[in-house]
C-alpha positions as MATLAB code, in Angstrom:
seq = 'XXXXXXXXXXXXXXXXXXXXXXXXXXXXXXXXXXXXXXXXXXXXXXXXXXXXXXXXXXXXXXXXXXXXXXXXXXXXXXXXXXXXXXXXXXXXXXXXXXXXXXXXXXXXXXXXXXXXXXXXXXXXXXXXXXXXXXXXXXXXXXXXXXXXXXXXXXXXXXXXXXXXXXXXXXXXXXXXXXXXXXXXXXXXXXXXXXXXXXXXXXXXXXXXXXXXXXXXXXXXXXXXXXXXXXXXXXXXXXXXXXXXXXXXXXXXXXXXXX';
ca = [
      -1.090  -11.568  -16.712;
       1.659  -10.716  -14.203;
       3.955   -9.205  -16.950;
       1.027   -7.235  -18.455;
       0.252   -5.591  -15.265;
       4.264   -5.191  -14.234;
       4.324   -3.523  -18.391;
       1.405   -1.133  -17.270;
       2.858   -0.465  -13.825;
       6.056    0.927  -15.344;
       4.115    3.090  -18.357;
       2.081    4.492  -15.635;
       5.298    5.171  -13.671;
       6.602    7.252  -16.665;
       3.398    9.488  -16.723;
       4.138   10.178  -12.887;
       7.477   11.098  -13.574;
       6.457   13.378  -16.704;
       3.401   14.791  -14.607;
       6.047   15.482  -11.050;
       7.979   17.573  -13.390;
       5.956   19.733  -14.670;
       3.452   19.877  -11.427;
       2.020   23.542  -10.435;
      -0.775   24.465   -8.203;
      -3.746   24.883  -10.841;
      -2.775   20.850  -10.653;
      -3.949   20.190   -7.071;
      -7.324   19.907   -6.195;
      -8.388   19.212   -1.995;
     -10.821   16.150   -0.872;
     -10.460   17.456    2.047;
      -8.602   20.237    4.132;
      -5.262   18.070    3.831;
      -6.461   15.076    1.159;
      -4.530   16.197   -1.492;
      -5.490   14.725   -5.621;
      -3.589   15.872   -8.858;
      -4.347   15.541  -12.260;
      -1.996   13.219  -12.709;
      -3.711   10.658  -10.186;
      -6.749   10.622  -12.303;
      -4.898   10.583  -15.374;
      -2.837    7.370  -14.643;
      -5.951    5.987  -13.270;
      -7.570    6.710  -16.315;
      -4.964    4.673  -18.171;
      -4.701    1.566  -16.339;
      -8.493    1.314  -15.944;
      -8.878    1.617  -19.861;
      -5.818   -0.743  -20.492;
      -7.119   -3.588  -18.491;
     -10.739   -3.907  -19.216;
      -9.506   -3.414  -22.816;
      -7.527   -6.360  -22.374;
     -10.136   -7.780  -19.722;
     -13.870   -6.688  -20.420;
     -15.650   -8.803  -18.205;
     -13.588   -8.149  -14.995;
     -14.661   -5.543  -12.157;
     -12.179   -2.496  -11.389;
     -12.113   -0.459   -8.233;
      -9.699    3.006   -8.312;
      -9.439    5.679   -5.740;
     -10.480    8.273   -8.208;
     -12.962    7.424  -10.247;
     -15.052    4.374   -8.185;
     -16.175    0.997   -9.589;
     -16.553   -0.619  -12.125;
     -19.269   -3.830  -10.892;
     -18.885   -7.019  -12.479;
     -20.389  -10.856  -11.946;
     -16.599  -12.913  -12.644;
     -15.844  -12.713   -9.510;
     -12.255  -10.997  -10.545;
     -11.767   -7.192   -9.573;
      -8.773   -4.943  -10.419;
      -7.652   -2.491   -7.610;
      -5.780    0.376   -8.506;
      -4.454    3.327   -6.224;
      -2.656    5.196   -9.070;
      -0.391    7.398   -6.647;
      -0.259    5.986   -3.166;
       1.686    8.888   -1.375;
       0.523   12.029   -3.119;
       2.134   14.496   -0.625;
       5.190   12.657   -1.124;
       4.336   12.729   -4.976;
       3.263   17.088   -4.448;
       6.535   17.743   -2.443;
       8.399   16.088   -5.297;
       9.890   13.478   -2.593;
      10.627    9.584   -4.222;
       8.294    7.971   -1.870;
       4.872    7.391   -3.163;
       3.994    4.426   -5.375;
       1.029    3.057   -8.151;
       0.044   -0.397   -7.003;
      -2.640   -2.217   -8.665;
      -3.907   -5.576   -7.271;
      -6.254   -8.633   -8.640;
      -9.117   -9.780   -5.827;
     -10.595  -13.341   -6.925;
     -13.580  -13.740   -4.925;
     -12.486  -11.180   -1.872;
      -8.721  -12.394   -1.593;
      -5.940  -11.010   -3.227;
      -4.022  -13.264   -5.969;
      -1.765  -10.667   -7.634;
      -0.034   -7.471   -6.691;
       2.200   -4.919   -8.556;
       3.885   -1.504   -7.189;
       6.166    0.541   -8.771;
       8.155    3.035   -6.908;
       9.327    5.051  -10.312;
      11.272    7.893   -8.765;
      13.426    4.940   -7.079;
      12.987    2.572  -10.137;
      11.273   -0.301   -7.563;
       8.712   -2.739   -8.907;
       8.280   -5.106   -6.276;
       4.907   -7.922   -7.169;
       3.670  -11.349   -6.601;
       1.530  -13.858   -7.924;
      -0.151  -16.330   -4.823;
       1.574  -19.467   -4.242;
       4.537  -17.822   -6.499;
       6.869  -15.743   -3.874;
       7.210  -12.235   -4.224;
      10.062  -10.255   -5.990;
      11.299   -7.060   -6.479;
      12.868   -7.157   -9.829;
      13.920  -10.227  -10.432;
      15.228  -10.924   -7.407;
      12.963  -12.983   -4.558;
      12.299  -11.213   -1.400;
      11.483  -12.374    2.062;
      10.844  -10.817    5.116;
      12.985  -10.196    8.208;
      14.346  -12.577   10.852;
      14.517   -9.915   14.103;
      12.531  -11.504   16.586;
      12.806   -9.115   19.700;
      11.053   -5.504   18.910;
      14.211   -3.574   20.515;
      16.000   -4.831   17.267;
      13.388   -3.711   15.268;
      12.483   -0.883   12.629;
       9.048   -0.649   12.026;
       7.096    2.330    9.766;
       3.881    3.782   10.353;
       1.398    6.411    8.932;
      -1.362    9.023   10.493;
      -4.256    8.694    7.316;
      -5.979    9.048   10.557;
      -4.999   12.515   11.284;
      -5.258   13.447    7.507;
      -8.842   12.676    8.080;
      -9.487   14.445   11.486;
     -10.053   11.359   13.569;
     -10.366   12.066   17.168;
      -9.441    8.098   17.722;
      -6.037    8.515   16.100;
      -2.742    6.742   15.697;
      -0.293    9.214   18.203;
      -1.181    7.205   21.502;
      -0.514    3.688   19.816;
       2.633    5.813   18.030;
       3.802    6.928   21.879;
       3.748    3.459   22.868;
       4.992    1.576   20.410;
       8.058    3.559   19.284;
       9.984    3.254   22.468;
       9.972   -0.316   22.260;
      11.745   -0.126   18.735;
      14.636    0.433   17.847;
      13.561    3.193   15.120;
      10.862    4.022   13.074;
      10.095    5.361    9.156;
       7.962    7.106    7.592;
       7.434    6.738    4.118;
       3.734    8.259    3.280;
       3.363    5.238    0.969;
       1.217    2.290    2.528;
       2.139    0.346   -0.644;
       5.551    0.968    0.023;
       5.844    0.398    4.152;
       4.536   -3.324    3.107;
       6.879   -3.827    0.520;
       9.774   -2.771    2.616;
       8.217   -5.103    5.237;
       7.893   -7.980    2.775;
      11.997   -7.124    1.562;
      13.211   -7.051    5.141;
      14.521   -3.643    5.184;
      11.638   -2.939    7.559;
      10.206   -5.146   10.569;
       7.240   -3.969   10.718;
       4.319   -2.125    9.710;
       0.694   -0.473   11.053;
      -1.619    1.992   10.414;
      -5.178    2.901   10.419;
      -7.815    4.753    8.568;
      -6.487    3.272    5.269;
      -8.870    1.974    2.545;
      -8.363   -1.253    0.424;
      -7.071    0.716   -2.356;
      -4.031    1.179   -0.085;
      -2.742   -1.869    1.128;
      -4.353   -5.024   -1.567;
      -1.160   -4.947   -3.678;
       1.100   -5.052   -0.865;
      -0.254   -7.336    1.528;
      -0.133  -10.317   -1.096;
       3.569   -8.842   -1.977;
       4.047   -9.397    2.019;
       2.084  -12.835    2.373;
       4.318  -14.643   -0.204;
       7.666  -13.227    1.290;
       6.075  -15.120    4.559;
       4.947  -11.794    6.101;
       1.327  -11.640    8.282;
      -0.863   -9.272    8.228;
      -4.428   -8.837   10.359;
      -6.119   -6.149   12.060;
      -5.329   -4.728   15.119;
      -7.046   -7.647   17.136;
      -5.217  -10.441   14.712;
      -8.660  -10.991   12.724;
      -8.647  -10.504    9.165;
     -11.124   -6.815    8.995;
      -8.271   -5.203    8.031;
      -8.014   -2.417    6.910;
     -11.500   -1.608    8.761;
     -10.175   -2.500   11.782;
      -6.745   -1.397   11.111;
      -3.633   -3.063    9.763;
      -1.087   -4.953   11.229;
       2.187   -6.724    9.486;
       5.767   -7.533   10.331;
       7.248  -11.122    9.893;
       5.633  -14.037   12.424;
       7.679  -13.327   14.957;
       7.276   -9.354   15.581;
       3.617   -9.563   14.258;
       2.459  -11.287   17.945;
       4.463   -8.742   19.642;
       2.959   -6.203   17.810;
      -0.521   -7.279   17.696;
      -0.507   -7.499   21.435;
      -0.065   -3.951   21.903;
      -1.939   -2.640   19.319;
      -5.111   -4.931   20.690;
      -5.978   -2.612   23.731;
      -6.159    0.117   21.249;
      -9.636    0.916   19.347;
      -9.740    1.876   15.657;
     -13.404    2.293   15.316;
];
């Protein structure tokens, strides 16, 4: 199954390399005021949708474009087919397609593909997570003055009034830098190879963060909400490596999402 979805991951990569290229504005359409969608989102969603219940009939699917597909198995495929479409617009390397299998709720398999950097990073539970074929852990900085951490404002995208700039304004000068990427997928990944600390956000859907936060888990990453529970990403989302992720959870827990 995992080298199915890693086969799909990269054909859908090529059709967001073909579809960056040739990109124009009669390809955008608006969501929203700044919630951007191309016709190259729905059209790799399209693909990997048909692909797996082709190879997969009886198992649920949930994309950012299109909706759900309900099933009974218990087994649902979810697929954001570019996470990081301003990134993706802008023709910048940082957005990713990460598809995910959810066995009753929780998360058992996760694939993204950065294809403008030529990263697939994925993970099967109880398996370790790789990018490549090379097995990836998370960091070992323990104090948050040694650490780099990325974030996102999805929150501001959306007009939230509760947003992410006073958490931003109080976490940052604690670090010792921060990223920012556009890609949730892609900020948990990072986490889960090390090359970032840490990671939060909120205002994110599930879409966003499934494939990467069983990529982090079994490179010994945590994630929770903001308050350390597990409503994330309802209640926002919280990850760095079990040292930082107490540290950072403190902070962020006299801060309200809702």
């Amino acid at each position: 199954m995992i080298s199915f979805i890693k086969n799909l991951a990269l054909q859908a990569g090529r059709l967001c390399l073909e579809g960056q290229k040739n990109l124009s504005l009669h390809d955008l359409e608006f969501k929203s005021e700044k919630d951007i969608v191309t016709e190259t989102d729905k059209e790799v969603e399209a693909f990997l949708v048909k692909a797996i219940l082709a190879r997969y009939p009886d198992h649920g699917v949930l994309g950012e474009e299109y909706g759900a597909v309900q099933t009974k198995s218990g087994l649902r495929w979810i697929i954001d087919p570019i996470d990081g479409t301003t990134s993706f617009v802008h023709r910048l390397p940082f957005y990713s397609i990460s598809i995910a299998l959810e066995k009753e709720g929780e998360p058992v398999l996760g694939v993204v593909y950065a294809p403008a950097l030529n990263q697939l990073f994925y993970a099967e539970k109880g398996k370790g997570a790789f990018v490549g074929d090379t097995a990836i852990h998370v960091s070992e900085t323990r104090e948050l003055d040694k650490a780099v951490m990325a974030t996102g404002f999805a929150c501001l995208r959306a007009g939230r009034q509760n947003n992410n700039l006073p958490i931003f304004n109080e976490i940052v000068p604690k670090l010792r830098d921060i990223r920012r990427f556009g890609s949730a997928a892609l900020d948990l990944c990072y986490t889960a190879l090390g090359s970032l600390d840490g990671f939060w956000e909120m205002n994110l859907n599930i879409y966003d963060i499934a494939a990467g936060t069983i990529i982090l888990k079994e490179a010994g990453g945590v994630v929770t909400d903001f308050t350390g529970g597990r409503q994330f990403p309802e209640k926002g989302i919280a990850a760095a490596n079990k040292a930082l992720h107490n540290e950072l959870v403190r902070i962020l827990t006299g801060f309200h999402v809702l």
